[in-house]
Biopython code that builds the backbone (N, CA, C, O; Angstrom):
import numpy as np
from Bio.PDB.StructureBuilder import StructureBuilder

atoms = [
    (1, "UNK", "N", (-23.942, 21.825, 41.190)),
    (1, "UNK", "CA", (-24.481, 20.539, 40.761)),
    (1, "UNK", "C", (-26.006, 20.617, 40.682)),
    (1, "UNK", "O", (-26.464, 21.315, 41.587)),
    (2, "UNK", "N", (-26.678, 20.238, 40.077)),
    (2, "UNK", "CA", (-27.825, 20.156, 39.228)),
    (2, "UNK", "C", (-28.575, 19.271, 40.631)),
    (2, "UNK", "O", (-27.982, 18.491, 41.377)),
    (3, "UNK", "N", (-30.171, 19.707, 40.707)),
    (3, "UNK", "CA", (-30.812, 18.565, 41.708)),
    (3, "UNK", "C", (-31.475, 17.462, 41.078)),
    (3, "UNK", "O", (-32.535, 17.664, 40.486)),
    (4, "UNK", "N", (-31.066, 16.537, 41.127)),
    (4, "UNK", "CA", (-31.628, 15.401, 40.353)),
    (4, "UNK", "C", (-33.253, 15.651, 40.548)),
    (4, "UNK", "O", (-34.073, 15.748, 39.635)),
    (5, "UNK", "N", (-33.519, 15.735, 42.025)),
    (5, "UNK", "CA", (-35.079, 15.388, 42.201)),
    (5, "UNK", "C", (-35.982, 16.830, 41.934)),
    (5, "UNK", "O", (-37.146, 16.976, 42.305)),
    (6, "UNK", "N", (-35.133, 17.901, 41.170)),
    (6, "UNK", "CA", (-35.860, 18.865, 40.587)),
    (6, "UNK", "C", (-36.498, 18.740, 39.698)),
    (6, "UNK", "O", (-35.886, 18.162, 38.801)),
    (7, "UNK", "N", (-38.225, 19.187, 39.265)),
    (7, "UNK", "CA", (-38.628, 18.660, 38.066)),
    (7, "UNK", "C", (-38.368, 19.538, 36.845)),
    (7, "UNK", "O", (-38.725, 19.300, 35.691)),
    (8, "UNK", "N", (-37.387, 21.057, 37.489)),
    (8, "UNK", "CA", (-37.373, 21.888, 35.906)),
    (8, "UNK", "C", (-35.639, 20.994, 36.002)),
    (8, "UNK", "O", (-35.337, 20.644, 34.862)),
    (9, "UNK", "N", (-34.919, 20.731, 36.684)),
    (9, "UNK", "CA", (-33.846, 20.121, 35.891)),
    (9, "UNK", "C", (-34.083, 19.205, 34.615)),
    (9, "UNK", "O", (-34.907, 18.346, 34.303)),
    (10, "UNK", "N", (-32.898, 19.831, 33.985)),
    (10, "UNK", "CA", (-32.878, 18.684, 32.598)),
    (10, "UNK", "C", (-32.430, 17.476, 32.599)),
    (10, "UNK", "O", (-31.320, 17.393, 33.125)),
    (11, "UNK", "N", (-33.004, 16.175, 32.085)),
    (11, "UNK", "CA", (-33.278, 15.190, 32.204)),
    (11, "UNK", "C", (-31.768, 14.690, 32.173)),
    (11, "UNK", "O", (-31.288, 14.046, 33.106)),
    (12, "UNK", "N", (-31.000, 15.063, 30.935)),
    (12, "UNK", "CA", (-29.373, 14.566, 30.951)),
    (12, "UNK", "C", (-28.682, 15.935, 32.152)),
    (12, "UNK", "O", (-27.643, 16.384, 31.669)),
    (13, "UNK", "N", (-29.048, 16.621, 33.525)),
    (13, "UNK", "CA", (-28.606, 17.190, 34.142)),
    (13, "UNK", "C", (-28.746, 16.053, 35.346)),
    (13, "UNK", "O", (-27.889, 15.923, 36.220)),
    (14, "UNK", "N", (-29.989, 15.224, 35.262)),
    (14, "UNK", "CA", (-29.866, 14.275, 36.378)),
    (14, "UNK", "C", (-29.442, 13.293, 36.629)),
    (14, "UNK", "O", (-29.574, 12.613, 37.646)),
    (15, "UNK", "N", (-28.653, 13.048, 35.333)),
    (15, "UNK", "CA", (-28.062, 11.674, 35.466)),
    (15, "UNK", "C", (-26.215, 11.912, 36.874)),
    (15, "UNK", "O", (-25.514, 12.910, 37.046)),
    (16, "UNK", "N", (-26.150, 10.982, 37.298)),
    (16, "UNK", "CA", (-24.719, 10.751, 38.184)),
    (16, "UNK", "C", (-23.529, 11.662, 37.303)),
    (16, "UNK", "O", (-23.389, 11.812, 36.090)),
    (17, "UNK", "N", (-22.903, 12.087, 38.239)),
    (17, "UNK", "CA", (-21.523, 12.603, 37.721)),
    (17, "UNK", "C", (-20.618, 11.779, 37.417)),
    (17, "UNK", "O", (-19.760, 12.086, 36.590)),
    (18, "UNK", "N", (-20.638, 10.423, 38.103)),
    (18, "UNK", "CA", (-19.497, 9.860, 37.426)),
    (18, "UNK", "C", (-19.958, 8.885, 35.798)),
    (18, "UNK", "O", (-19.130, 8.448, 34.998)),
    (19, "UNK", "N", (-21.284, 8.771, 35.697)),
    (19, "UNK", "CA", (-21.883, 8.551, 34.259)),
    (19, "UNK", "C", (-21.650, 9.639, 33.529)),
    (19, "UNK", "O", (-21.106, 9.311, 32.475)),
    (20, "UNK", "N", (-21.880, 11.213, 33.649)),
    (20, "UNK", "CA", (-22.211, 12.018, 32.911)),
    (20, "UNK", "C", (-20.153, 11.820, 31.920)),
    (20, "UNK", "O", (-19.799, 11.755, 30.743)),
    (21, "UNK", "N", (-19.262, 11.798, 33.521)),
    (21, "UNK", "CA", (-18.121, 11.947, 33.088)),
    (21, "UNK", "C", (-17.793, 10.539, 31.835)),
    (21, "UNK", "O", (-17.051, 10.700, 30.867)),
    (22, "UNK", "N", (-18.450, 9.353, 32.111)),
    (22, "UNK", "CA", (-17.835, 8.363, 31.252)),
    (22, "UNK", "C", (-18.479, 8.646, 29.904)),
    (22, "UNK", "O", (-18.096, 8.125, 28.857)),
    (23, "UNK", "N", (-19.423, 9.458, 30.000)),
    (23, "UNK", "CA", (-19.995, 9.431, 28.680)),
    (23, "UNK", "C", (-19.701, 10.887, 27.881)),
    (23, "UNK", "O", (-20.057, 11.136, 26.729)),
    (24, "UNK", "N", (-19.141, 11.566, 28.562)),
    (24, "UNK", "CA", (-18.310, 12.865, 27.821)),
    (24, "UNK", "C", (-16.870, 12.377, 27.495)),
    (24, "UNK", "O", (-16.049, 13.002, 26.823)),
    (25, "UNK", "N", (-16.752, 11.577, 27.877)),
    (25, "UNK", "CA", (-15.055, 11.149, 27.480)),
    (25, "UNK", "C", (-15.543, 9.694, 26.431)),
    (25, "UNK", "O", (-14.796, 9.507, 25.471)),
    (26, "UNK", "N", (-16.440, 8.949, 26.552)),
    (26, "UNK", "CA", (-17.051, 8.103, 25.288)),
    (26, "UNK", "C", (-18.253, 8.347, 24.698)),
    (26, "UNK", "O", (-19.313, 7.808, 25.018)),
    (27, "UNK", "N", (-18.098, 9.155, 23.838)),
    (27, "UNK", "CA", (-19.619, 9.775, 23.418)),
    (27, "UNK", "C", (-20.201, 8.667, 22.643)),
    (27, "UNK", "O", (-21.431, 8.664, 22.609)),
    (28, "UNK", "N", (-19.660, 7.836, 22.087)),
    (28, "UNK", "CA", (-20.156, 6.901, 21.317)),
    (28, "UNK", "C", (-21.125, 5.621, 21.960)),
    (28, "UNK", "O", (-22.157, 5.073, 21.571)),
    (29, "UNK", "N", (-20.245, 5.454, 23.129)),
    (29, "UNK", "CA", (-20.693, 4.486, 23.945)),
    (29, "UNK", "C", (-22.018, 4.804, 25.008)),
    (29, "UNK", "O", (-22.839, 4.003, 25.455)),
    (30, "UNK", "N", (-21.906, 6.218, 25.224)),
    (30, "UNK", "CA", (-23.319, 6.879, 25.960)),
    (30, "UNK", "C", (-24.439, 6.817, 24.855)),
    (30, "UNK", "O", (-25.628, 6.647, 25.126)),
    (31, "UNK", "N", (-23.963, 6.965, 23.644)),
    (31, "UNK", "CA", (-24.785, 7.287, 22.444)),
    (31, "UNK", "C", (-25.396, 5.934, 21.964)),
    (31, "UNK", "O", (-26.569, 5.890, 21.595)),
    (32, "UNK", "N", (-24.797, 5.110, 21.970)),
    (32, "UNK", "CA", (-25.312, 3.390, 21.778)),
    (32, "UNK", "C", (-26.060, 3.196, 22.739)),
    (32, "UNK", "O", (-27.198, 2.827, 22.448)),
    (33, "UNK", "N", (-25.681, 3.384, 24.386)),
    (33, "UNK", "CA", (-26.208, 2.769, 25.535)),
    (33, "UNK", "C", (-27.538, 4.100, 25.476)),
    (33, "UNK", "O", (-28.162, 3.570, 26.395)),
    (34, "UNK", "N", (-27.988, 4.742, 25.298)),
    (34, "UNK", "CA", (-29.222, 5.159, 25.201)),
    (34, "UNK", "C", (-30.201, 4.761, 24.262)),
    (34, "UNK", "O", (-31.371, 4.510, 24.548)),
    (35, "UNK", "N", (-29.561, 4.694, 22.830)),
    (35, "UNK", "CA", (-30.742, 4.075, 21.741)),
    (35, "UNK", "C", (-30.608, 2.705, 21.996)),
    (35, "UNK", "O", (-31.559, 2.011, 21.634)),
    (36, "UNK", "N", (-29.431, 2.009, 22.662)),
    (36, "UNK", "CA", (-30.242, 0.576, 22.884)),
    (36, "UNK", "C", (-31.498, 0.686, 23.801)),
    (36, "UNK", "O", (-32.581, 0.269, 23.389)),
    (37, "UNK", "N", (-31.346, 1.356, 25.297)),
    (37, "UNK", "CA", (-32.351, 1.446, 26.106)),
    (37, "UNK", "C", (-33.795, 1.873, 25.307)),
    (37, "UNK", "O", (-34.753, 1.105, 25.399)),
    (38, "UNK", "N", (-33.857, 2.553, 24.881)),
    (38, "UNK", "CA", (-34.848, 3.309, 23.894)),
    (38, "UNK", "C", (-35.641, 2.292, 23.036)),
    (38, "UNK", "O", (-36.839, 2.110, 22.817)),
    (39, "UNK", "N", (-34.457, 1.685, 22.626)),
    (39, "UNK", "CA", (-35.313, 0.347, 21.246)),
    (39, "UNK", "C", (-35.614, -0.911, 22.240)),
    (39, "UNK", "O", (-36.647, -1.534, 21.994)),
    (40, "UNK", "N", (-34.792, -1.359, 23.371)),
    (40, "UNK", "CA", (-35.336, -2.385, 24.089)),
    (40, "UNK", "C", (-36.838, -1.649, 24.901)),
    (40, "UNK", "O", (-37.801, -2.405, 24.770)),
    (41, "UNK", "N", (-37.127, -0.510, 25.587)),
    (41, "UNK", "CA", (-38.455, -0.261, 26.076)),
    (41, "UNK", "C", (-39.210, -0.270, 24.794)),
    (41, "UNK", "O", (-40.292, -0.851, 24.863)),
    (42, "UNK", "N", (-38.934, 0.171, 23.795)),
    (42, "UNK", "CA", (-39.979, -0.154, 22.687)),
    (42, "UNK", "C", (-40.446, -1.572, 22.088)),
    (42, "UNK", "O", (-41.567, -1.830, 21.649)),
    (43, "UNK", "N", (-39.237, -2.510, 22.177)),
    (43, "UNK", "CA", (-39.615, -3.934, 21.660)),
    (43, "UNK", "C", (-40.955, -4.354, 22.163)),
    (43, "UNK", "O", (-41.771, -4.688, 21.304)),
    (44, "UNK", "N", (-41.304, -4.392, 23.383)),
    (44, "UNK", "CA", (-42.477, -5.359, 23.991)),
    (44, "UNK", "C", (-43.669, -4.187, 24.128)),
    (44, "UNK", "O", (-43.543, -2.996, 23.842)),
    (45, "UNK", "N", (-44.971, -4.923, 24.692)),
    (45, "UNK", "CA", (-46.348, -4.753, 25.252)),
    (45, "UNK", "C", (-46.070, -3.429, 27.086)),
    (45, "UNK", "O", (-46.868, -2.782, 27.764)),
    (46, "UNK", "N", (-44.557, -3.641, 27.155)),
    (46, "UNK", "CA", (-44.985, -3.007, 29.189)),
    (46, "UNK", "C", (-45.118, -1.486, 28.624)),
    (46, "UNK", "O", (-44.399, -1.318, 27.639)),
    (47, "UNK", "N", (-45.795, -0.446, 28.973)),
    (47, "UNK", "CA", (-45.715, 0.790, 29.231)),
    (47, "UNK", "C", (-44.012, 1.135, 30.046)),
    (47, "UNK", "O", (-42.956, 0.576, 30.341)),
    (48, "UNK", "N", (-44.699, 2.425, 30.106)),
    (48, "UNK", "CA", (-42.935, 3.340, 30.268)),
    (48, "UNK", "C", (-43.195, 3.198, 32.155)),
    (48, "UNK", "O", (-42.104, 3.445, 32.668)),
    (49, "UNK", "N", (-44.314, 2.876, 33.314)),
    (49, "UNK", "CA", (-44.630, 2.958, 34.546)),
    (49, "UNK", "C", (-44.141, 1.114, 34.262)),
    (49, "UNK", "O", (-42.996, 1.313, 33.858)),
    (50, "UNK", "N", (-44.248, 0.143, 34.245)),
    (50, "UNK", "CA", (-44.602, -1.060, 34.183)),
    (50, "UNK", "C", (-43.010, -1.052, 34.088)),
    (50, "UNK", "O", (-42.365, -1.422, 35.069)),
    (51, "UNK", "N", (-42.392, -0.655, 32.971)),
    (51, "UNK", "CA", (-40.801, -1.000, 32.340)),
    (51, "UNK", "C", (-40.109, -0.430, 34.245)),
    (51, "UNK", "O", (-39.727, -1.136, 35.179)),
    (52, "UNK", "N", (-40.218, 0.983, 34.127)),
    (52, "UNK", "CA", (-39.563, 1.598, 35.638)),
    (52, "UNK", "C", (-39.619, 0.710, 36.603)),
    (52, "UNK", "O", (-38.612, 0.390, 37.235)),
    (53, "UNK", "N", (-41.159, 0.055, 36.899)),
    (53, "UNK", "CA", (-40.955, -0.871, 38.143)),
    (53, "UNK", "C", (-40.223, -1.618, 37.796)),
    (53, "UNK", "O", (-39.169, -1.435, 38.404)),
    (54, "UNK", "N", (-40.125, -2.795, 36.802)),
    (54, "UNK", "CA", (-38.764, -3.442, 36.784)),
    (54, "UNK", "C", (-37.781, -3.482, 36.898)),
    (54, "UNK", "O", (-37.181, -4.377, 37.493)),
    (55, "UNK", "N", (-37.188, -2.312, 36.247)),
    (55, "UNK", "CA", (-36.045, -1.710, 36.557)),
    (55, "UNK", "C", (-35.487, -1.617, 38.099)),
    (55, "UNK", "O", (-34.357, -1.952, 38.454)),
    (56, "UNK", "N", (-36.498, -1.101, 38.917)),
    (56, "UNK", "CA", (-36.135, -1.031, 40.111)),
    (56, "UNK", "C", (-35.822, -1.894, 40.857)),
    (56, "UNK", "O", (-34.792, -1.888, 41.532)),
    (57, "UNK", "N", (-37.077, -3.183, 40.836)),
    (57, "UNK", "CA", (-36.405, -4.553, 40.834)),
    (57, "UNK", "C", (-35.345, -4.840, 40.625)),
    (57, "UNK", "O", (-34.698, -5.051, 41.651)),
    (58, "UNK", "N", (-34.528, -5.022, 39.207)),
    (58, "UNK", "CA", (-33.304, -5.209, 39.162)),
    (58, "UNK", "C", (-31.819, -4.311, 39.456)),
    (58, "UNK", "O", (-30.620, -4.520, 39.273)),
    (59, "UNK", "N", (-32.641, -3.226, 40.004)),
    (59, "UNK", "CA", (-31.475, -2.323, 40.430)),
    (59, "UNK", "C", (-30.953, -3.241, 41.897)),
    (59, "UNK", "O", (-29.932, -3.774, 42.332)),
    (60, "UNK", "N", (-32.616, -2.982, 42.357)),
    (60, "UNK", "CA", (-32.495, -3.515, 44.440)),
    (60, "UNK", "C", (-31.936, -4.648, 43.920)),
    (60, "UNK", "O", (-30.754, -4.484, 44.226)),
    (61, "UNK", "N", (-32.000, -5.684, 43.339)),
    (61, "UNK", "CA", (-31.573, -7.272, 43.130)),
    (61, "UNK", "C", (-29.728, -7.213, 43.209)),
    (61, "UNK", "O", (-28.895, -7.931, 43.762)),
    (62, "UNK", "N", (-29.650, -6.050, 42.406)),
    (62, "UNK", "CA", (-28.070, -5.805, 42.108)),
    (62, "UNK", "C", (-27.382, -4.696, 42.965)),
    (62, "UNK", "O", (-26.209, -4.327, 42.914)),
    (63, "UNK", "N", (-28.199, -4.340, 43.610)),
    (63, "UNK", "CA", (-27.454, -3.010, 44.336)),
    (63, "UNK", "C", (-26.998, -2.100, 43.814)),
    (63, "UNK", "O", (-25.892, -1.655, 44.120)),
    (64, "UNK", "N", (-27.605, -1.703, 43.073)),
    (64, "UNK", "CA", (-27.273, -0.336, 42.306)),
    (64, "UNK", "C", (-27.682, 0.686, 42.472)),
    (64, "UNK", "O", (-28.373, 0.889, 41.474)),
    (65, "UNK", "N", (-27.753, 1.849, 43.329)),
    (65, "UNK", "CA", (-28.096, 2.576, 44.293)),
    (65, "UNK", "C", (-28.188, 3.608, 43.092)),
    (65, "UNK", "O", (-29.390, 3.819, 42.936)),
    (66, "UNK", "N", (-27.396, 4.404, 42.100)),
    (66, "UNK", "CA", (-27.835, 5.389, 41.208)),
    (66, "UNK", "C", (-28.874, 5.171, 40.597)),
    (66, "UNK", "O", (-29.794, 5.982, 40.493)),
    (67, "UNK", "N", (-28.847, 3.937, 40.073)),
    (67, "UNK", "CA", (-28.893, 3.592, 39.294)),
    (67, "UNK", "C", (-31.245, 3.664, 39.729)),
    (67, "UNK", "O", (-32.133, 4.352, 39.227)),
    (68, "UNK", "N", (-31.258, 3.022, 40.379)),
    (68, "UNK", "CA", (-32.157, 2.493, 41.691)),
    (68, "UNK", "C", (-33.245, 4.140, 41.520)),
    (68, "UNK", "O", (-34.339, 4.259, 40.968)),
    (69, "UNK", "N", (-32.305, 5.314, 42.309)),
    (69, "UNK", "CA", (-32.473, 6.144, 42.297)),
    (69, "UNK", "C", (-33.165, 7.098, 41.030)),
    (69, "UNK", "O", (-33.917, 8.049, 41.244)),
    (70, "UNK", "N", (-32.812, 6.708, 39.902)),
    (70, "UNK", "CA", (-32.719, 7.447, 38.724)),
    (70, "UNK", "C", (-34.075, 6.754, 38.077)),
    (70, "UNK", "O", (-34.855, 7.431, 37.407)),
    (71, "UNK", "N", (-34.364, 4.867, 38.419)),
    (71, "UNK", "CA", (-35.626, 4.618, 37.818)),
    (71, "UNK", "C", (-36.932, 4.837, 39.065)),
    (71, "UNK", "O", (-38.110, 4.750, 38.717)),
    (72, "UNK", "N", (-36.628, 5.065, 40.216)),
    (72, "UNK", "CA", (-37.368, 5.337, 41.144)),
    (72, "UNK", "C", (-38.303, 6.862, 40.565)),
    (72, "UNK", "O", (-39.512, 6.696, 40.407)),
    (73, "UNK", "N", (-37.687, 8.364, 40.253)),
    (73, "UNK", "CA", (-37.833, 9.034, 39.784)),
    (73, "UNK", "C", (-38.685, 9.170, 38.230)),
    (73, "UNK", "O", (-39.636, 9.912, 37.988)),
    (74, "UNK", "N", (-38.046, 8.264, 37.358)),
    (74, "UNK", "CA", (-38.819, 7.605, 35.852)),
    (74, "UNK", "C", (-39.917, 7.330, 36.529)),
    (74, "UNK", "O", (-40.834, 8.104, 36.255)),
    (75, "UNK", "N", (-40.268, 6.214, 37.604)),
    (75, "UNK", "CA", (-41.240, 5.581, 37.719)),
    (75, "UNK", "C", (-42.730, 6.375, 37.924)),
    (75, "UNK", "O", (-43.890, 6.105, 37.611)),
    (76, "UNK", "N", (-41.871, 7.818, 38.814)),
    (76, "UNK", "CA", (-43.219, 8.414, 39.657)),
    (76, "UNK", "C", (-43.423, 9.174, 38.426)),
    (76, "UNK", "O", (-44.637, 9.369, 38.355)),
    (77, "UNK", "N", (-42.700, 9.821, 37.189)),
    (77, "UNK", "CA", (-43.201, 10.867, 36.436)),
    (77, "UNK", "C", (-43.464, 9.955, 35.328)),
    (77, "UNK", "O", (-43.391, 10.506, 34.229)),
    (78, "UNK", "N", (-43.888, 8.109, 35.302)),
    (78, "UNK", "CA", (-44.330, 8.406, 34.705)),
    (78, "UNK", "C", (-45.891, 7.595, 35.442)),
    (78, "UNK", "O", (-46.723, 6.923, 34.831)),
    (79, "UNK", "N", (-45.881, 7.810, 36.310)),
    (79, "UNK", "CA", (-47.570, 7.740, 37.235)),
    (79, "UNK", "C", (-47.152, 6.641, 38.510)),
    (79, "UNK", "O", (-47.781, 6.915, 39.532)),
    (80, "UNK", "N", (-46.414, 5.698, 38.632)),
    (80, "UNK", "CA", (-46.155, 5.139, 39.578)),
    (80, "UNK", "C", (-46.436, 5.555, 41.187)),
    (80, "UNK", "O", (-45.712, 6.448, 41.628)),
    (81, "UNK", "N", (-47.187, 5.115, 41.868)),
    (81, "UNK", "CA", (-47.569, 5.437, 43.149)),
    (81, "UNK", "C", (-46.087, 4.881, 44.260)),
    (81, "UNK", "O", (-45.286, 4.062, 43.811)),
    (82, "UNK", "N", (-45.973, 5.293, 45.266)),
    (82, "UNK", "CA", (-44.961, 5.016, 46.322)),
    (82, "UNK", "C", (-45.099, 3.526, 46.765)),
    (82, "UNK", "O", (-44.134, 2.937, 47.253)),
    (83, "UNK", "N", (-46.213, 2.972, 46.604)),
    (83, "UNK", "CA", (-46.793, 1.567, 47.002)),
    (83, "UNK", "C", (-46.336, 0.667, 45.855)),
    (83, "UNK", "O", (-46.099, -0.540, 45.884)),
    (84, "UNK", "N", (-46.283, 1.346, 45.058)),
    (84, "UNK", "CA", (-46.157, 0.833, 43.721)),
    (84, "UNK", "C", (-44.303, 0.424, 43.794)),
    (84, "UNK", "O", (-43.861, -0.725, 43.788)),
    (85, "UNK", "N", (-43.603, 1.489, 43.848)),
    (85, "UNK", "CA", (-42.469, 1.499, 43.854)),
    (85, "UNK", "C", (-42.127, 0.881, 45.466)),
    (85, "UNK", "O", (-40.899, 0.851, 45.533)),
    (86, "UNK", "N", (-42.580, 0.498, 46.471)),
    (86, "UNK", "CA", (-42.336, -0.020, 47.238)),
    (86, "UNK", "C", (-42.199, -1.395, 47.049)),
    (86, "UNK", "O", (-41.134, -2.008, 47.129)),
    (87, "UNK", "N", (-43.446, -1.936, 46.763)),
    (87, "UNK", "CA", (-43.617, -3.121, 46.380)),
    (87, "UNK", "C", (-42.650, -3.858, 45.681)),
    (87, "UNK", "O", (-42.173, -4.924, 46.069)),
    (88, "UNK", "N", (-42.299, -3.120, 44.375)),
    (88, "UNK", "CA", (-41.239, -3.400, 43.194)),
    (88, "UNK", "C", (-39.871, -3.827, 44.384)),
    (88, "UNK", "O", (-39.206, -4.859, 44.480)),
    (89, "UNK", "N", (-39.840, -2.659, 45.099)),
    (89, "UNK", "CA", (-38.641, -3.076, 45.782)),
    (89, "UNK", "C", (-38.656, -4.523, 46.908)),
    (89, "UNK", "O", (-37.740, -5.325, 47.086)),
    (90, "UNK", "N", (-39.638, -4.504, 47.369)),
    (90, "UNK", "CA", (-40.249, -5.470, 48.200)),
    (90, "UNK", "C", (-39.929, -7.147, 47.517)),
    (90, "UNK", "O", (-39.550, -8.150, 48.122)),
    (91, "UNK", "N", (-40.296, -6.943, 45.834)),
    (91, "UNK", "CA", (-40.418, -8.310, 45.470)),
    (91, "UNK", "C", (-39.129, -9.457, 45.317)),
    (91, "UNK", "O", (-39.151, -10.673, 45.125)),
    (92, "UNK", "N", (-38.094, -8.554, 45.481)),
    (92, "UNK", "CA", (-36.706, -8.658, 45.454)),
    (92, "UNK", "C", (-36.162, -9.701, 46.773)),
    (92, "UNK", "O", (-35.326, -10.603, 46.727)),
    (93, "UNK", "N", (-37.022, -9.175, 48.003)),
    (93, "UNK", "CA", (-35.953, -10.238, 49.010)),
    (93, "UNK", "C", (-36.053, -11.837, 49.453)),
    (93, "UNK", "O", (-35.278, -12.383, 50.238)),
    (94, "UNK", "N", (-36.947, -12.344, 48.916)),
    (94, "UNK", "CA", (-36.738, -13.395, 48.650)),
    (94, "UNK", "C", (-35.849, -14.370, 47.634)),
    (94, "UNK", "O", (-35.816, -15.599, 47.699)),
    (95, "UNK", "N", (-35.392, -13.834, 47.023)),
    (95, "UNK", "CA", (-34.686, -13.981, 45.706)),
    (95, "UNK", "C", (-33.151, -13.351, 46.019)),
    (95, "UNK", "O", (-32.179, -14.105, 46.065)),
    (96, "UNK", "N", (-33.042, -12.080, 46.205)),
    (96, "UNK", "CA", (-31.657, -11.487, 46.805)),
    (96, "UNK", "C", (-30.969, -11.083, 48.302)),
    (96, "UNK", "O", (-29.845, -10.738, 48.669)),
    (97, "UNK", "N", (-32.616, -11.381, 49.132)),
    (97, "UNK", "CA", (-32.200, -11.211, 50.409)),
    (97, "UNK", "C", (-32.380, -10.294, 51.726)),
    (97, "UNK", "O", (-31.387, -9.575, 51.838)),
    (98, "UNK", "N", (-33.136, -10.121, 52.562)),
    (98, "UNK", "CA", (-33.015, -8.881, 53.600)),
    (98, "UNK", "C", (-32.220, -7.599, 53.189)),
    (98, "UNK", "O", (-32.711, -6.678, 52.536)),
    (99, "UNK", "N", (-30.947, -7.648, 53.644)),
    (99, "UNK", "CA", (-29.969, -6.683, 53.890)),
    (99, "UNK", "C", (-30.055, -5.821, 52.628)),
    (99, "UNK", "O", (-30.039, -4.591, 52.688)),
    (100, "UNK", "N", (-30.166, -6.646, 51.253)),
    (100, "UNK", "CA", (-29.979, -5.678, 49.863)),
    (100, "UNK", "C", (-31.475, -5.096, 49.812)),
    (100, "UNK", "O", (-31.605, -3.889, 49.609)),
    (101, "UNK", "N", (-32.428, -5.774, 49.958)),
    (101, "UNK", "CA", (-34.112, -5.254, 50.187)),
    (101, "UNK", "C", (-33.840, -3.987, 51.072)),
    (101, "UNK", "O", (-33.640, -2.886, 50.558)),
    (102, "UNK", "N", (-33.843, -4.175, 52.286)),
    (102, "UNK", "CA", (-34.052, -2.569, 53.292)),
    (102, "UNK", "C", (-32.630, -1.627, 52.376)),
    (102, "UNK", "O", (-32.882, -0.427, 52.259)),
    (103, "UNK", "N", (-31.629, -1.956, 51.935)),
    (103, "UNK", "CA", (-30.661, -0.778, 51.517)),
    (103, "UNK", "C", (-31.695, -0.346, 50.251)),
    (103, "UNK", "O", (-32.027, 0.839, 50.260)),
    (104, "UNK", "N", (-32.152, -1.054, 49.334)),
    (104, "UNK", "CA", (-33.039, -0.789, 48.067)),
    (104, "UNK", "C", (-34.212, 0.639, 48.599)),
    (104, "UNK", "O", (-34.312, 1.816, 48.250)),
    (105, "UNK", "N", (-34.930, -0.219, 49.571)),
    (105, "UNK", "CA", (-35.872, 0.410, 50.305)),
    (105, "UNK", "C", (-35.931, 1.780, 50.631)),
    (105, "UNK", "O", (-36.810, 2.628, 50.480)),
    (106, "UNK", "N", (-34.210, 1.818, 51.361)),
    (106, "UNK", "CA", (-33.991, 2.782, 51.823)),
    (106, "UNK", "C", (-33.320, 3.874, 50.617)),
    (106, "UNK", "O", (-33.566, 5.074, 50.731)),
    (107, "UNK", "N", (-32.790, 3.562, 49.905)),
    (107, "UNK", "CA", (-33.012, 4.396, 48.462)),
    (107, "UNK", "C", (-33.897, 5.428, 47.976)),
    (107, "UNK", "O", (-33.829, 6.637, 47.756)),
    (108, "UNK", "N", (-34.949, 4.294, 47.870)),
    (108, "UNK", "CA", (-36.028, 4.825, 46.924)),
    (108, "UNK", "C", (-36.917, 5.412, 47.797)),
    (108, "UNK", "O", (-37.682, 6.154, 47.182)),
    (109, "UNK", "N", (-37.230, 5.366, 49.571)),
    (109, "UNK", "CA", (-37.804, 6.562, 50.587)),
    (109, "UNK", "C", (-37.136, 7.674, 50.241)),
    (109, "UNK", "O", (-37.684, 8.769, 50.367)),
    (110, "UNK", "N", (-35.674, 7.540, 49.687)),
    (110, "UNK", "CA", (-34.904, 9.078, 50.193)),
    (110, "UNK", "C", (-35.065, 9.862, 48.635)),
    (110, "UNK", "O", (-34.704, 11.035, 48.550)),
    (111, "UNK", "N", (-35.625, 9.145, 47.414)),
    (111, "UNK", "CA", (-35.470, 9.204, 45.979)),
    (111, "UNK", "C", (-37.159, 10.145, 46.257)),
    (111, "UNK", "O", (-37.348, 11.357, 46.157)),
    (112, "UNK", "N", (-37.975, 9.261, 46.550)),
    (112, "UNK", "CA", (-39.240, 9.631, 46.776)),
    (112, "UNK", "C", (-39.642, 10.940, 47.539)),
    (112, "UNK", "O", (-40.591, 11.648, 47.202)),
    (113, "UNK", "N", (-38.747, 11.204, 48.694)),
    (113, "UNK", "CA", (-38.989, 12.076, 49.718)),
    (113, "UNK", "C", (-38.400, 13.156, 49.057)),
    (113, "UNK", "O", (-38.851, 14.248, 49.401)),
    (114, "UNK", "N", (-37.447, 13.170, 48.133)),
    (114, "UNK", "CA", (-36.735, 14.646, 47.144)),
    (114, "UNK", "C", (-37.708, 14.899, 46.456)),
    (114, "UNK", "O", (-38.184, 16.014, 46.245)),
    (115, "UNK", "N", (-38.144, 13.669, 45.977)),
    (115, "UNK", "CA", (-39.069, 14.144, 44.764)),
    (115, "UNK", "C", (-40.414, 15.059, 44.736)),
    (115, "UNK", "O", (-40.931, 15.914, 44.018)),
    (116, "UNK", "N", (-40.728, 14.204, 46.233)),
    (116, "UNK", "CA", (-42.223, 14.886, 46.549)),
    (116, "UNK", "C", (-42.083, 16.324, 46.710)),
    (116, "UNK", "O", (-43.071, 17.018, 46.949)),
]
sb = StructureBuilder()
sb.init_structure("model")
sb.init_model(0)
sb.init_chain("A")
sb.init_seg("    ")
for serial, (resi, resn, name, xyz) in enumerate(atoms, 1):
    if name == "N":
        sb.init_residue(resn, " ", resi, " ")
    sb.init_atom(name, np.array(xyz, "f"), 0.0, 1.0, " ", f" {name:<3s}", serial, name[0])
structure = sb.get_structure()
């Protein structure tokens, strides 16, 4: 298995195994769900660091721990500081709560700590 938080791994090597599997068995549907992502970061004014922190936000909001993981990583390559990505996660528990905040938290320390 491929290390996600490697920086010579290839970019579709770091995605989750159980994504990589839904999207080799629906190529069409991996193939839509990327050029939508692609044309929605292009619609607006945020940079590709600005778009990631959000993302992360709404990962921690939803608990989406790959998911979490995978824009935590986007965020730092594409300049995002740890404060930066802390914060993002931080802005979340008032809105979704303690318990999903520190699991978010605790994510993106262990996303960060591979990476470094």
């Amino acid at each position: 298995m491929a290390n996600p938080y490697d920086k010579n791994t290839p970019p579709e090597e770091k995605l989750p195994g159980r994504y990589r599997a839904f999207i080799e068995k629906y190529p069409a549907l991996g193939k839509l769900h990327k050029e939508a992502g692609q044309i929605i970061d292009g619609l607006g004014p945020l940079d590709a660091k600005t778009c990631a922190l959000i993302k992360i936000g709404i990962c921690a909001g939803g608990g989406l721990e790959s998911a979490l993981r995978s824009h935590v990583r986007r965020a730092l390559e594409h300049g995002a500081s740890e404060e930066e990505i802390e914060h993002a996660v931080l802005l979340v528990m008032n809105t979704c709560g303690f318990p999903r905040t520190v699991a978010a938290w605790s994510w993106a320390r262990e996303a960060m700590e591979h990476n470094g």
